[in-house]
N, CA, C, O and CB atoms as a CASP TS submission, in Angstrom:
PFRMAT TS
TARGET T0000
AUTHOR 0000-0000-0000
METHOD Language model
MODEL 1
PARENT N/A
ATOM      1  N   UNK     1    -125.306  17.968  14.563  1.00  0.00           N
ATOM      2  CA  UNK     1    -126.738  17.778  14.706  1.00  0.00           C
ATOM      3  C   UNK     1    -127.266  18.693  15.816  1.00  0.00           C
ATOM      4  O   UNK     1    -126.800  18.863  16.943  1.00  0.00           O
ATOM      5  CB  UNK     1    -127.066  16.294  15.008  1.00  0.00           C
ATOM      6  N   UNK     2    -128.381  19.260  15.224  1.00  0.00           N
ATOM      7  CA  UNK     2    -128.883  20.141  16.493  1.00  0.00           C
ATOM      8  C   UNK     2    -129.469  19.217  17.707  1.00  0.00           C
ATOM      9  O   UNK     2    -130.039  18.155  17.453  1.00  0.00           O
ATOM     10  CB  UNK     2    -130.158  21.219  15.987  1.00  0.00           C
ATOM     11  N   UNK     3    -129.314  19.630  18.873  1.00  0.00           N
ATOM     12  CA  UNK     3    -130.327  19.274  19.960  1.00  0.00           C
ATOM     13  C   UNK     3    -131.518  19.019  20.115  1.00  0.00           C
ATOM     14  O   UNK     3    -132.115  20.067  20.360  1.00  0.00           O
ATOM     15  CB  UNK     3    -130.389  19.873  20.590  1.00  0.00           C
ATOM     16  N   UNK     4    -132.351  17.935  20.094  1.00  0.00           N
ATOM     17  CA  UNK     4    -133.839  18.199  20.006  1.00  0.00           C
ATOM     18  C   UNK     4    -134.223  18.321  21.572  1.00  0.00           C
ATOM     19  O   UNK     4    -135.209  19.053  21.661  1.00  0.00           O
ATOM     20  CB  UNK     4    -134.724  16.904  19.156  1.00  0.00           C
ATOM     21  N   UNK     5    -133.858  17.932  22.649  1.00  0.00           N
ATOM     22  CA  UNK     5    -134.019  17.664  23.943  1.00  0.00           C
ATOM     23  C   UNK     5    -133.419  18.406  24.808  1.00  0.00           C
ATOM     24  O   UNK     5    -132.192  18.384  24.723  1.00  0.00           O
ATOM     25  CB  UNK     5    -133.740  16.577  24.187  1.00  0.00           C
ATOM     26  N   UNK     6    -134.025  19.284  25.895  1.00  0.00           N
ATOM     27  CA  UNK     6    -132.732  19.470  27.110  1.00  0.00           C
ATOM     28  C   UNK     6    -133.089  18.723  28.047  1.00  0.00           C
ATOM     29  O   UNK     6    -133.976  17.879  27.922  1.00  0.00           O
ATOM     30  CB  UNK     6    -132.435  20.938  27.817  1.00  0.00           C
ATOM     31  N   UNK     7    -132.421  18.944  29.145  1.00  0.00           N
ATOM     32  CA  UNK     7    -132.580  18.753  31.041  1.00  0.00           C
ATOM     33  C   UNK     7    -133.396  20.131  31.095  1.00  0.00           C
ATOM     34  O   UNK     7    -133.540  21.196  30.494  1.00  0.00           O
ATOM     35  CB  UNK     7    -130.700  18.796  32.307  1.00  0.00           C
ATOM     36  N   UNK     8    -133.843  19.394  32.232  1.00  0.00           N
ATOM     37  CA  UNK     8    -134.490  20.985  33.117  1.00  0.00           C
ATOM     38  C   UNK     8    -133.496  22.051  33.337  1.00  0.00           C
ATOM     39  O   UNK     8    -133.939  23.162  33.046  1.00  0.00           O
ATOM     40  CB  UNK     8    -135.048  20.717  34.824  1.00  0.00           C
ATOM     41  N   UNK     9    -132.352  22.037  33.740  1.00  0.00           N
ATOM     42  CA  UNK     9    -131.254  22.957  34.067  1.00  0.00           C
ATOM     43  C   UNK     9    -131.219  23.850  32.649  1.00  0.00           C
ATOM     44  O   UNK     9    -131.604  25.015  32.547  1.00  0.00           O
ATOM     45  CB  UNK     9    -129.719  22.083  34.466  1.00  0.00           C
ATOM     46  N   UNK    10    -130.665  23.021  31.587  1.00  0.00           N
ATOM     47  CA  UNK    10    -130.677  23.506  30.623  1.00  0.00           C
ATOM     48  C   UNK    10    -132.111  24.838  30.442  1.00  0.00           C
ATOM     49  O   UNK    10    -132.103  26.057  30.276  1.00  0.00           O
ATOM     50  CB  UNK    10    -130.606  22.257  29.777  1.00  0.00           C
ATOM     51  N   UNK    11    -133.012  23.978  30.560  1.00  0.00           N
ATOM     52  CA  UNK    11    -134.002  25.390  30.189  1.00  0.00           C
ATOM     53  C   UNK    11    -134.343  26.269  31.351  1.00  0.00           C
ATOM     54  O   UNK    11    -134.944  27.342  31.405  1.00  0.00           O
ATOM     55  CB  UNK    11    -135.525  24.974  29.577  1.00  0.00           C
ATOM     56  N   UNK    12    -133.916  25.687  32.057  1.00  0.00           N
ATOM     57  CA  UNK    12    -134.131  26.799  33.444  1.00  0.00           C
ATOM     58  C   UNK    12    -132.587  28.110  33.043  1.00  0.00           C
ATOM     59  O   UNK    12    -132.494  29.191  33.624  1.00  0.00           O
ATOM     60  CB  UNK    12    -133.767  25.523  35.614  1.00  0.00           C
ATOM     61  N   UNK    13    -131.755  27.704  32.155  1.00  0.00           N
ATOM     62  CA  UNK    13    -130.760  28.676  32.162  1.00  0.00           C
ATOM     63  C   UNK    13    -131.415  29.160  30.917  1.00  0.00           C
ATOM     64  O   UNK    13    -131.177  30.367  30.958  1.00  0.00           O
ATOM     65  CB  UNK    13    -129.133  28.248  32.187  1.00  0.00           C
ATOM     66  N   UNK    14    -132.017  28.962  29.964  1.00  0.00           N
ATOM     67  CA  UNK    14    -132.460  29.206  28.526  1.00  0.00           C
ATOM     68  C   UNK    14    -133.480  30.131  29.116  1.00  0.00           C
ATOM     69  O   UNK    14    -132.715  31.086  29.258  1.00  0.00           O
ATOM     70  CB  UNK    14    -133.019  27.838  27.485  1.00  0.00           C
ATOM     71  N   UNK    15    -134.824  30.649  29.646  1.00  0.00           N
ATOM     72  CA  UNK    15    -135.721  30.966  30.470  1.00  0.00           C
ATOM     73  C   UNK    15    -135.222  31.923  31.466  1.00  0.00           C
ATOM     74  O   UNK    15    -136.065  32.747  31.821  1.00  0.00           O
ATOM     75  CB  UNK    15    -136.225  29.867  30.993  1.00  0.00           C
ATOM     76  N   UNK    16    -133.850  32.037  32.103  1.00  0.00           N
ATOM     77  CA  UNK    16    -133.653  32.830  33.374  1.00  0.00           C
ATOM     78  C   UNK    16    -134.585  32.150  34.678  1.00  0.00           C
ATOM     79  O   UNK    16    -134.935  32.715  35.714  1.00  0.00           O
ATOM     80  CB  UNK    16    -134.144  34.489  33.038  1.00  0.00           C
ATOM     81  N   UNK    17    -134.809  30.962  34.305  1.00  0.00           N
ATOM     82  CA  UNK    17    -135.602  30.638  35.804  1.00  0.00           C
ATOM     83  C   UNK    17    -134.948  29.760  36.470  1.00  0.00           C
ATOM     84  O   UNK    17    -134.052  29.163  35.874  1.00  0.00           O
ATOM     85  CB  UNK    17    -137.047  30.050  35.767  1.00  0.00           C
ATOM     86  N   UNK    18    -135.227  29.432  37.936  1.00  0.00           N
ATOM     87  CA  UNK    18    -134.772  28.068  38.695  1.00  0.00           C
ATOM     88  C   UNK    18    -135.426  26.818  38.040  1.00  0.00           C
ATOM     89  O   UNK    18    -136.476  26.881  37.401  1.00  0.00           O
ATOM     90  CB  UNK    18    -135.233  28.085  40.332  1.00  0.00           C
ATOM     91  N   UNK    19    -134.559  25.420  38.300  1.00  0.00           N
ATOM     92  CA  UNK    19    -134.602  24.294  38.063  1.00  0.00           C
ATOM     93  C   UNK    19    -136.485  24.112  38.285  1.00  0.00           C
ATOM     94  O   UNK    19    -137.360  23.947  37.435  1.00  0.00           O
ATOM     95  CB  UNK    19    -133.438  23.487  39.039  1.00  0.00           C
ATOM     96  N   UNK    20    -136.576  24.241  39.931  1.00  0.00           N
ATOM     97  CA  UNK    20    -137.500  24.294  40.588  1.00  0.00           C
ATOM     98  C   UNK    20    -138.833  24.622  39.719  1.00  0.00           C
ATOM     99  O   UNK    20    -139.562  23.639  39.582  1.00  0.00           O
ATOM    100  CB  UNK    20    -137.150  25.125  41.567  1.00  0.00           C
ATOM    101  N   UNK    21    -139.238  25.686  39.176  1.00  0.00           N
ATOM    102  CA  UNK    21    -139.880  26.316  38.431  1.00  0.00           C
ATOM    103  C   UNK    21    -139.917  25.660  37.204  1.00  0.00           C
ATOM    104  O   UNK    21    -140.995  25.795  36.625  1.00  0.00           O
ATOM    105  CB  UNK    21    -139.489  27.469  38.412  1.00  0.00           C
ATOM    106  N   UNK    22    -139.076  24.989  36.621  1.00  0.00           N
ATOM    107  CA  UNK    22    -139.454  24.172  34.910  1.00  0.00           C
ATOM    108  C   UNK    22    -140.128  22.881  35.631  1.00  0.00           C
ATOM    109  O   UNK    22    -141.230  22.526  35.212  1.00  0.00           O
ATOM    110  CB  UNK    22    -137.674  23.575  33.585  1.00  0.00           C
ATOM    111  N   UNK    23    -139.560  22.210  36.623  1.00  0.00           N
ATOM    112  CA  UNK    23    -140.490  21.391  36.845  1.00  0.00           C
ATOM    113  C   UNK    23    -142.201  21.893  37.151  1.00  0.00           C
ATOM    114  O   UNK    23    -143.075  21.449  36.407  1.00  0.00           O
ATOM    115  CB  UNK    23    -139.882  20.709  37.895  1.00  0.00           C
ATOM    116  N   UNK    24    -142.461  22.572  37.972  1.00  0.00           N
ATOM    117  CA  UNK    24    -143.571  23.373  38.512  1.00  0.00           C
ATOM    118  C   UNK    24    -144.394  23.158  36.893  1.00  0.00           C
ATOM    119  O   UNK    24    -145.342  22.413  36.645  1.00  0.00           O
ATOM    120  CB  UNK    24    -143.068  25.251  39.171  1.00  0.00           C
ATOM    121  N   UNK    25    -143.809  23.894  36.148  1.00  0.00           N
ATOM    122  CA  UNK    25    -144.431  24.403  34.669  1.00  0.00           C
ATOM    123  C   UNK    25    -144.705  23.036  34.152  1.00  0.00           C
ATOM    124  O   UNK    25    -145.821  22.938  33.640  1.00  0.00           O
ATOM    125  CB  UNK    25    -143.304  25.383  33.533  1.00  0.00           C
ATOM    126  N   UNK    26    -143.803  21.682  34.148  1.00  0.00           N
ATOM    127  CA  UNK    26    -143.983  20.845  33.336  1.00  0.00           C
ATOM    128  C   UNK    26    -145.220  20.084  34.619  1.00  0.00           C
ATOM    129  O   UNK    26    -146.138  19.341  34.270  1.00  0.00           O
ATOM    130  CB  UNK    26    -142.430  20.062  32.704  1.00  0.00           C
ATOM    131  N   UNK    27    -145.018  20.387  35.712  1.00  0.00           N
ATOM    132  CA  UNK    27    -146.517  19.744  36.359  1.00  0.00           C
ATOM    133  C   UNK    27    -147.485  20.351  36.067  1.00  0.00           C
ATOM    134  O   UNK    27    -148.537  19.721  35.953  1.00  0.00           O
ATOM    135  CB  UNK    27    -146.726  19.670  37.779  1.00  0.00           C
ATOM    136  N   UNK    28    -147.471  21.642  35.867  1.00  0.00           N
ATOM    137  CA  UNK    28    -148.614  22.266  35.753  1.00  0.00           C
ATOM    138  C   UNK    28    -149.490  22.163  34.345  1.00  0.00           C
ATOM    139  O   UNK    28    -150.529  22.763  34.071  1.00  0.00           O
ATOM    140  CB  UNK    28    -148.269  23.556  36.062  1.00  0.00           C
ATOM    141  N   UNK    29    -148.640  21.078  33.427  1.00  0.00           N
ATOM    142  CA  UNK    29    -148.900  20.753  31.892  1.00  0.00           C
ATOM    143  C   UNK    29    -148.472  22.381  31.180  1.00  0.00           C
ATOM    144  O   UNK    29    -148.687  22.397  29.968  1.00  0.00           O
ATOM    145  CB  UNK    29    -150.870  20.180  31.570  1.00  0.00           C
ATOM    146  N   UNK    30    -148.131  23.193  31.524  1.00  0.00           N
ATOM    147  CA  UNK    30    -147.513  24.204  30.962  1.00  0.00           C
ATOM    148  C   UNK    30    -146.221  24.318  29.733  1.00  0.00           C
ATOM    149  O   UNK    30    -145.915  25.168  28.897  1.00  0.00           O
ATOM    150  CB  UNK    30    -147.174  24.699  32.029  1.00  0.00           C
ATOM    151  N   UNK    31    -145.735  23.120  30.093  1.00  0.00           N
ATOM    152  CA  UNK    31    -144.384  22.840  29.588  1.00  0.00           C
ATOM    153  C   UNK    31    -144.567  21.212  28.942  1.00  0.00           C
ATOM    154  O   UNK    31    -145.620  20.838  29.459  1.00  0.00           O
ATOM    155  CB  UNK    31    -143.145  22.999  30.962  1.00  0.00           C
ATOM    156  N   UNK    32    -144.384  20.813  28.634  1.00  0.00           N
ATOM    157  CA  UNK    32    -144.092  19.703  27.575  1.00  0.00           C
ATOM    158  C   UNK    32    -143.248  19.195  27.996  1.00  0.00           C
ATOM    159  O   UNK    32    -142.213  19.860  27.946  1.00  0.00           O
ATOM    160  CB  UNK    32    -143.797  19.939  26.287  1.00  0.00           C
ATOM    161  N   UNK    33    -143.120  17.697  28.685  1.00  0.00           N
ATOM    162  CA  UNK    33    -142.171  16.901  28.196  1.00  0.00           C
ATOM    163  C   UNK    33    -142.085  15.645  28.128  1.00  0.00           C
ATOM    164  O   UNK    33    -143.116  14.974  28.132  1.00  0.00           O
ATOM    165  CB  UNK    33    -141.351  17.116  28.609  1.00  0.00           C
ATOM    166  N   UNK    34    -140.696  14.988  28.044  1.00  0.00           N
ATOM    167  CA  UNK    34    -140.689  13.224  27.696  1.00  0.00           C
ATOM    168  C   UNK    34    -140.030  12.861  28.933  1.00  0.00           C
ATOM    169  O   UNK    34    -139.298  13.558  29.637  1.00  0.00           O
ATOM    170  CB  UNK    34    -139.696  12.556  26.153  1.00  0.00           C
ATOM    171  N   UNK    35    -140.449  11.512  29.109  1.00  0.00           N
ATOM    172  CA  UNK    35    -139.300  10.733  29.998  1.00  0.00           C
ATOM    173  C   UNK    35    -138.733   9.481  29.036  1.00  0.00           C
ATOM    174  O   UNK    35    -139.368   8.573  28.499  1.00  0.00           O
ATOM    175  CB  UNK    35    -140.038  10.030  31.604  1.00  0.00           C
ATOM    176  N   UNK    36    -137.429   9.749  29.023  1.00  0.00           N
ATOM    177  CA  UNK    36    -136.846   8.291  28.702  1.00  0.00           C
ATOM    178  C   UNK    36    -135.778   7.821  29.809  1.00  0.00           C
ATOM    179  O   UNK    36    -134.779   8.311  30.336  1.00  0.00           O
ATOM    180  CB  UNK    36    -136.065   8.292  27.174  1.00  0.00           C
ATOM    181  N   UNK    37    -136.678   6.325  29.910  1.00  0.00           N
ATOM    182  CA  UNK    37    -136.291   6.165  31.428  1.00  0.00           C
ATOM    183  C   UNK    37    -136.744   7.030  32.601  1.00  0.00           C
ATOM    184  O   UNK    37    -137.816   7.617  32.749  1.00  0.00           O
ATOM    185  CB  UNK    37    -134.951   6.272  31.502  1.00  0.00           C
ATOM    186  N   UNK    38    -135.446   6.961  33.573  1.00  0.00           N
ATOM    187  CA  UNK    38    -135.928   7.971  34.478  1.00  0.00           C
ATOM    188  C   UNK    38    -135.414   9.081  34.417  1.00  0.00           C
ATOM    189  O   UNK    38    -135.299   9.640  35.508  1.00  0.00           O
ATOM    190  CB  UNK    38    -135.859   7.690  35.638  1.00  0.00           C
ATOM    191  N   UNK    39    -134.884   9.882  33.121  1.00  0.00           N
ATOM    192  CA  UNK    39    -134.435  10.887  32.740  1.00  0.00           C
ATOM    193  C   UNK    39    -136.075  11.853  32.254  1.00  0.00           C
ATOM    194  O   UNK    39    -137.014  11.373  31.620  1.00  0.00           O
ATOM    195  CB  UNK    39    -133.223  10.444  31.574  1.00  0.00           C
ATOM    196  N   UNK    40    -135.984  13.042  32.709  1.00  0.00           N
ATOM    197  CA  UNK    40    -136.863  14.052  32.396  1.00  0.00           C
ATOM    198  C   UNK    40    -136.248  14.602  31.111  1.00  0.00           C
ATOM    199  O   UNK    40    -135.052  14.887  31.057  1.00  0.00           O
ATOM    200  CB  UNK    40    -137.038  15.100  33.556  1.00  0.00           C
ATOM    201  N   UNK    41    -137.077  14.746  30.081  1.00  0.00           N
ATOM    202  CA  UNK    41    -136.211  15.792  29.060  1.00  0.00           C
ATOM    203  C   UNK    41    -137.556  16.771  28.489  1.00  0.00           C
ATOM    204  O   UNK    41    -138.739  16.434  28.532  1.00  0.00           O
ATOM    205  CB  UNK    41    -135.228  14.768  27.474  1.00  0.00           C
ATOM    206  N   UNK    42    -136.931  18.244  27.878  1.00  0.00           N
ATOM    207  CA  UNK    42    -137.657  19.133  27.684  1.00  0.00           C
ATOM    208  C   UNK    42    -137.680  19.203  26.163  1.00  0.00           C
ATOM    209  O   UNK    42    -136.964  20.191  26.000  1.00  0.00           O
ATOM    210  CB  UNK    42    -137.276  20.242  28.414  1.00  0.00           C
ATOM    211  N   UNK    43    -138.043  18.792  24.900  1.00  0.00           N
ATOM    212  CA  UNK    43    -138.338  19.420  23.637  1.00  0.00           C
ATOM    213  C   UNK    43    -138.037  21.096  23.521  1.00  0.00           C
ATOM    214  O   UNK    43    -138.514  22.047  24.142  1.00  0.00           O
ATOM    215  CB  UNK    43    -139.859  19.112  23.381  1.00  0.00           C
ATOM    216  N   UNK    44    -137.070  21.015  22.487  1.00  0.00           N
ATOM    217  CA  UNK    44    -136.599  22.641  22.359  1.00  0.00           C
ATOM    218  C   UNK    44    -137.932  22.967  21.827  1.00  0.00           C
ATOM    219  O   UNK    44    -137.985  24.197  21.844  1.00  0.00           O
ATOM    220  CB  UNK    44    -135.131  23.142  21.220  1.00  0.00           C
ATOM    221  N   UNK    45    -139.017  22.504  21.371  1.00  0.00           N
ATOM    222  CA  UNK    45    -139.444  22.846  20.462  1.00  0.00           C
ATOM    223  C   UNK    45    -140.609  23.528  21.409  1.00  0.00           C
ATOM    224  O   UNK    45    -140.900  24.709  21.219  1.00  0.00           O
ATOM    225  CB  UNK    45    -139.608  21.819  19.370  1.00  0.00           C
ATOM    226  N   UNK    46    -141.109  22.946  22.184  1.00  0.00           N
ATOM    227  CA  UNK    46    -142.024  22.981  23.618  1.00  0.00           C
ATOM    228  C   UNK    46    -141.628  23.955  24.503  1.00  0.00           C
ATOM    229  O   UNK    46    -142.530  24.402  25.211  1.00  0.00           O
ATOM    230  CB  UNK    46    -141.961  21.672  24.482  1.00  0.00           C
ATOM    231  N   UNK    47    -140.000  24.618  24.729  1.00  0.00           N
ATOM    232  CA  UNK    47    -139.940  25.795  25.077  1.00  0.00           C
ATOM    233  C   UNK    47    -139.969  26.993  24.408  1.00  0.00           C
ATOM    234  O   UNK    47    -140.253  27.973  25.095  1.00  0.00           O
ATOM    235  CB  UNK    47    -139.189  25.797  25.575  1.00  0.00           C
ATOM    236  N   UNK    48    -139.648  27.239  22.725  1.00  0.00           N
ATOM    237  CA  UNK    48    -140.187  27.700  21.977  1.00  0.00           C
ATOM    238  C   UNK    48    -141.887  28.047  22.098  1.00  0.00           C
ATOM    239  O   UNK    48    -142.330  29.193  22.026  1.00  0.00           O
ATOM    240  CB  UNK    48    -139.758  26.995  21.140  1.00  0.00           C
ATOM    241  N   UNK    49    -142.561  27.067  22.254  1.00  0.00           N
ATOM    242  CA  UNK    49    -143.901  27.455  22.158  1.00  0.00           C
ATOM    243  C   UNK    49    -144.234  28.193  23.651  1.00  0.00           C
ATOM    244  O   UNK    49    -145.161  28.987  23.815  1.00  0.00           O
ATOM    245  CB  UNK    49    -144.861  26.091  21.798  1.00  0.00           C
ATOM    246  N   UNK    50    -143.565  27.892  24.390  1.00  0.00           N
ATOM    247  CA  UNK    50    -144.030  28.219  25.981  1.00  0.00           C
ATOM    248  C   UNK    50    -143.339  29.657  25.898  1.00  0.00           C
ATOM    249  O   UNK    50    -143.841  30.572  26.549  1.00  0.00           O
ATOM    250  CB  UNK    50    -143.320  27.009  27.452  1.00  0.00           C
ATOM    251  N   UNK    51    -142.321  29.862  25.199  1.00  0.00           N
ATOM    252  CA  UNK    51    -142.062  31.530  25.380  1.00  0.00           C
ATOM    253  C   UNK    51    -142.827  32.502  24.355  1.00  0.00           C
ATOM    254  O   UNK    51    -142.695  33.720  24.474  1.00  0.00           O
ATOM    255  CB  UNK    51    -140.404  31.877  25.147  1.00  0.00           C
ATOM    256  N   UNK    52    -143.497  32.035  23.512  1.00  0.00           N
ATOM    257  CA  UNK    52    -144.107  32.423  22.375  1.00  0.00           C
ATOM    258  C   UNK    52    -145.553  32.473  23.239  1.00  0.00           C
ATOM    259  O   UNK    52    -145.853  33.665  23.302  1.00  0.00           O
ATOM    260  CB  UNK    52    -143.899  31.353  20.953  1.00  0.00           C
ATOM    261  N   UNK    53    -146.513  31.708  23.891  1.00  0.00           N
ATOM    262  CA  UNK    53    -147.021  32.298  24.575  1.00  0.00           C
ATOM    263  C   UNK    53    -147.295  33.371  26.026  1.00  0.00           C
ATOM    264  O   UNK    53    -148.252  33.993  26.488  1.00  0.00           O
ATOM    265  CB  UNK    53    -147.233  31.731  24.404  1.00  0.00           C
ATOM    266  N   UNK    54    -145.911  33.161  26.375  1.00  0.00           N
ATOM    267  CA  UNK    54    -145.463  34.082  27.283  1.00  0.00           C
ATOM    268  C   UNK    54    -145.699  35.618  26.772  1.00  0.00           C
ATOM    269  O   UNK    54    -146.265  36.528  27.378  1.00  0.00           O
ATOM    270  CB  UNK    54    -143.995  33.767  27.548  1.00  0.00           C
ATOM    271  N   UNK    55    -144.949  35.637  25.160  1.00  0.00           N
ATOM    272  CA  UNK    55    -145.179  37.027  24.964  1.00  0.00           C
ATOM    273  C   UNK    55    -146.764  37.764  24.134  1.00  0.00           C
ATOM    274  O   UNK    55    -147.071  38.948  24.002  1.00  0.00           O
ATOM    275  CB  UNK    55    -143.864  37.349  24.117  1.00  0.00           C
ATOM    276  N   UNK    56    -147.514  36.499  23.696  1.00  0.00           N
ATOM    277  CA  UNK    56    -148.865  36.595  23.519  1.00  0.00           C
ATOM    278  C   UNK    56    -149.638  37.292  24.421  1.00  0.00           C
ATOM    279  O   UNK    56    -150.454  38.212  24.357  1.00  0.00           O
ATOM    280  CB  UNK    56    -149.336  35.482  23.438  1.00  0.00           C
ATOM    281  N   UNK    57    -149.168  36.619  25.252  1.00  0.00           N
ATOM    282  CA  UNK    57    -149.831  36.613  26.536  1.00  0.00           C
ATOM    283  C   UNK    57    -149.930  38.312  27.094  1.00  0.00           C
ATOM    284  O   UNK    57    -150.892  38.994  27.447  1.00  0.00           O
ATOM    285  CB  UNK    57    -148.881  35.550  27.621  1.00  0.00           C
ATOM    286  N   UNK    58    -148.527  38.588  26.987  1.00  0.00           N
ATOM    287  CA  UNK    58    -148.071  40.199  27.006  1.00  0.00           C
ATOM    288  C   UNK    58    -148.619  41.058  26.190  1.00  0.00           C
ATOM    289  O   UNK    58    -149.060  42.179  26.444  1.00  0.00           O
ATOM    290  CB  UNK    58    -146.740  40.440  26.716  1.00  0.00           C
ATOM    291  N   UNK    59    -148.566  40.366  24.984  1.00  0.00           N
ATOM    292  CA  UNK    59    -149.141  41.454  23.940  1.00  0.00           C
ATOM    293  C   UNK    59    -151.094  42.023  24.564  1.00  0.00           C
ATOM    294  O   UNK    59    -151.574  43.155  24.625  1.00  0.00           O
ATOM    295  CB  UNK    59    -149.154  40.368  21.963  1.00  0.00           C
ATOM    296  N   UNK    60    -151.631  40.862  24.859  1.00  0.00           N
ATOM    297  CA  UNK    60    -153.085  40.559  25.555  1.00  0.00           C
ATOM    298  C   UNK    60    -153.258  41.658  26.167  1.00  0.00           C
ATOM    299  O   UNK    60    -153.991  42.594  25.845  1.00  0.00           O
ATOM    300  CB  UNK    60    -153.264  39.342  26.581  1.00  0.00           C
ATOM    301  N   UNK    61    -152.598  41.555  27.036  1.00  0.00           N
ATOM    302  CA  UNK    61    -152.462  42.090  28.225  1.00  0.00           C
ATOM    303  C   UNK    61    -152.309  43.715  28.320  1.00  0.00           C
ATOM    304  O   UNK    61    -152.648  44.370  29.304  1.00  0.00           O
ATOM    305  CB  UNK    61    -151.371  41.417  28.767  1.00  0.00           C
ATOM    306  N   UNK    62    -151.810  44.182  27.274  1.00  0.00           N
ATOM    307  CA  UNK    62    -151.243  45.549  26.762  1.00  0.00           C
ATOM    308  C   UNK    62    -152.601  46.090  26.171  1.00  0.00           C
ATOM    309  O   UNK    62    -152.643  47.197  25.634  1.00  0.00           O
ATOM    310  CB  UNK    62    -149.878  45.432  25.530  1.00  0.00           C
TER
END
């Protein structure tokens, strides 16, 4: 079964960024996510969209 969920670590290694920084993004409503419990989790699907506007964003910009 595929993964529907990571940890922050997880997408902070998926991304090239620090831990630090996926949280930042998920405060900043940038990033998408769930809590179950007191576990943070990230939707693969929600970093998909967040790198997909990353490169929108680039294309814009060009």
């Amino acid at each position: 079964m595929e993964r529907l969920l990571l940890t922050a670590e997880e997408v902070a290694e998926c991304l090239h960024i620090g831990r630090s920084r996926v949280y930042m993004l998920i405060a900043a409503k940038e990033l998408t996510s769930v809590k179950i419990g007191s576990l943070r989790r990230i939707p693969v699907d929600a970093v998909r969209e967040y790198a997909a506007r990353l490169v929108e964003q680039e294309r814009e910009a060009s």
